[in-house]
KEKE-3310 file (N, C-alpha, C; in steps of 0.2 Angstrom, whole numbers, plus 5000, padded with zeros to 4 digits):
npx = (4646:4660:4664:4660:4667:4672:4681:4691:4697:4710:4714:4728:4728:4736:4732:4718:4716:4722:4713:4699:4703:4703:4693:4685:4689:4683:4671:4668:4658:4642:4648:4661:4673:4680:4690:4698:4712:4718:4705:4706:4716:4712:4700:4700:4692:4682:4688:4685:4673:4670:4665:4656:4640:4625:4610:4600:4609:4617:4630:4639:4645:4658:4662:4677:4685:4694:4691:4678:4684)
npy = (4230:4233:4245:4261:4273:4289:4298:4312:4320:4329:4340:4341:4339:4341:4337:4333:4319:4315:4320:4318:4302:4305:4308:4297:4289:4295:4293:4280:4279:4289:4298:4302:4314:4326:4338:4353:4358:4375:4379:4373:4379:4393:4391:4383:4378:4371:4359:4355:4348:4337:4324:4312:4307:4310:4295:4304:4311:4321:4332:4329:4335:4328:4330:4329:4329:4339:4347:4355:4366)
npz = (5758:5771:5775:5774:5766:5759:5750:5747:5735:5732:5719:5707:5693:5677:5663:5653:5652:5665:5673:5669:5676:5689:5692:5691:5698:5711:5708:5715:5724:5731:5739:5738:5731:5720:5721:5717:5715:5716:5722:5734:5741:5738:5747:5759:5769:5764:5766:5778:5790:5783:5788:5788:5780:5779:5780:5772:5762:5767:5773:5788:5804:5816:5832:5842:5857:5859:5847:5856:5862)
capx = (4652:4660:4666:4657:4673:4673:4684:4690:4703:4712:4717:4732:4728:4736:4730:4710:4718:4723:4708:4697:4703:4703:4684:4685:4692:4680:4662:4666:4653:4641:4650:4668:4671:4686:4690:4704:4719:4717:4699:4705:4720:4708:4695:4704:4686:4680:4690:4682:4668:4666:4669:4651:4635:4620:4608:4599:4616:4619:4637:4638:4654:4660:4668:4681:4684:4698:4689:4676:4686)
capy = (4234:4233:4250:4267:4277:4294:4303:4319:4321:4337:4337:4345:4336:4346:4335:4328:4312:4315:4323:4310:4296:4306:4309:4289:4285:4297:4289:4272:4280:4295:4305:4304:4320:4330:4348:4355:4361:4380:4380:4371:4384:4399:4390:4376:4379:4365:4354:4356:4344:4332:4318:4305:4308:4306:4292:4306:4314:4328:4329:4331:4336:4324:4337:4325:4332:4344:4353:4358:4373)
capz = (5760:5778:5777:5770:5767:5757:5747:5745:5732:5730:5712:5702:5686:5671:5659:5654:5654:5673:5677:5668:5681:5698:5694:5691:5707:5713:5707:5718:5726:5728:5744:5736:5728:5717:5723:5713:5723:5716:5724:5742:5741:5740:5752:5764:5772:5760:5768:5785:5795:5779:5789:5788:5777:5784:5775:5765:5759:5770:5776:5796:5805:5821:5836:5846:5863:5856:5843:5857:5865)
cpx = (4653:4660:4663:4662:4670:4679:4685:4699:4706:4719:4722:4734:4731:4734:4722:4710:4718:4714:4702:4698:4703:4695:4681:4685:4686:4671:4663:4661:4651:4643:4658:4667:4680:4686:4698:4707:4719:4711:4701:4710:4718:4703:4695:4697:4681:4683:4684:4674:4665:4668:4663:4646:4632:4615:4604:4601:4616:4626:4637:4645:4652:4664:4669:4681:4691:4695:4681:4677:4683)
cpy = (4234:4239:4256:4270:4284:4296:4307:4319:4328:4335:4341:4342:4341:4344:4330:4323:4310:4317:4319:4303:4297:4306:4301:4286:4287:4294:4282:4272:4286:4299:4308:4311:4322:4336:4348:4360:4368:4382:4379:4376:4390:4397:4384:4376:4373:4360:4352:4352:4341:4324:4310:4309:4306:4302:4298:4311:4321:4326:4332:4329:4334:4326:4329:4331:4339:4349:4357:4364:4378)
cpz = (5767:5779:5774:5770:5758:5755:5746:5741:5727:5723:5708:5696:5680:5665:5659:5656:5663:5676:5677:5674:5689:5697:5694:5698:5713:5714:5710:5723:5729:5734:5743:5732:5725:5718:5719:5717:5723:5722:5730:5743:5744:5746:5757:5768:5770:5763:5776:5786:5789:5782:5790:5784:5778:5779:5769:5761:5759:5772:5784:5801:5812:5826:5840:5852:5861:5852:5848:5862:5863)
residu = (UNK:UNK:UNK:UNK:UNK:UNK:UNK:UNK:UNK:UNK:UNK:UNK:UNK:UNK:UNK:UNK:UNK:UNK:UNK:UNK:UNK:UNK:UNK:UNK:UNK:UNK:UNK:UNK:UNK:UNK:UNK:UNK:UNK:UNK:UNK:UNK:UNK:UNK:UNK:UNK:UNK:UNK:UNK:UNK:UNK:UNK:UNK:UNK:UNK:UNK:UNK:UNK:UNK:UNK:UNK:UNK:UNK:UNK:UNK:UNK:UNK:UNK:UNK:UNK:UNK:UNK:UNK:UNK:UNK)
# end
């Protein structure tokens, strides 16, 4: 694969059916993930510094010259 890319998919599934195929989309490999929208609502803090995995799947957050004021 050229690209190692990750997901993070916030999910408002109301049925198993739906919920079933986000977890799908999710397993194309192991740092993808499904948060459920109630949970990111209560805790947007889950959102925060998952932006690469290190090879023995830690996640490790990448400050750009902005985020360090």
């Amino acid at each position: 694969m050229k690209y190692d890319v990750c997901f993070t998919i916030i999910s408002s599934a109301t049925t198993p059916q739906a919920d079933r195929l986000l977890h799908k989309i999710a397993a194309v490999n192991d740092c993808s993930q499904v948060i459920d929208f109630d949970t990111v609502a209560a805790h947007p803090e889950y959102l925060f510094g998952r932006l690469y995995m290190t090879p023995d799947g830690l996640f490790e957050n990448v400050l750009f010259a902005f985020d360090k004021s």
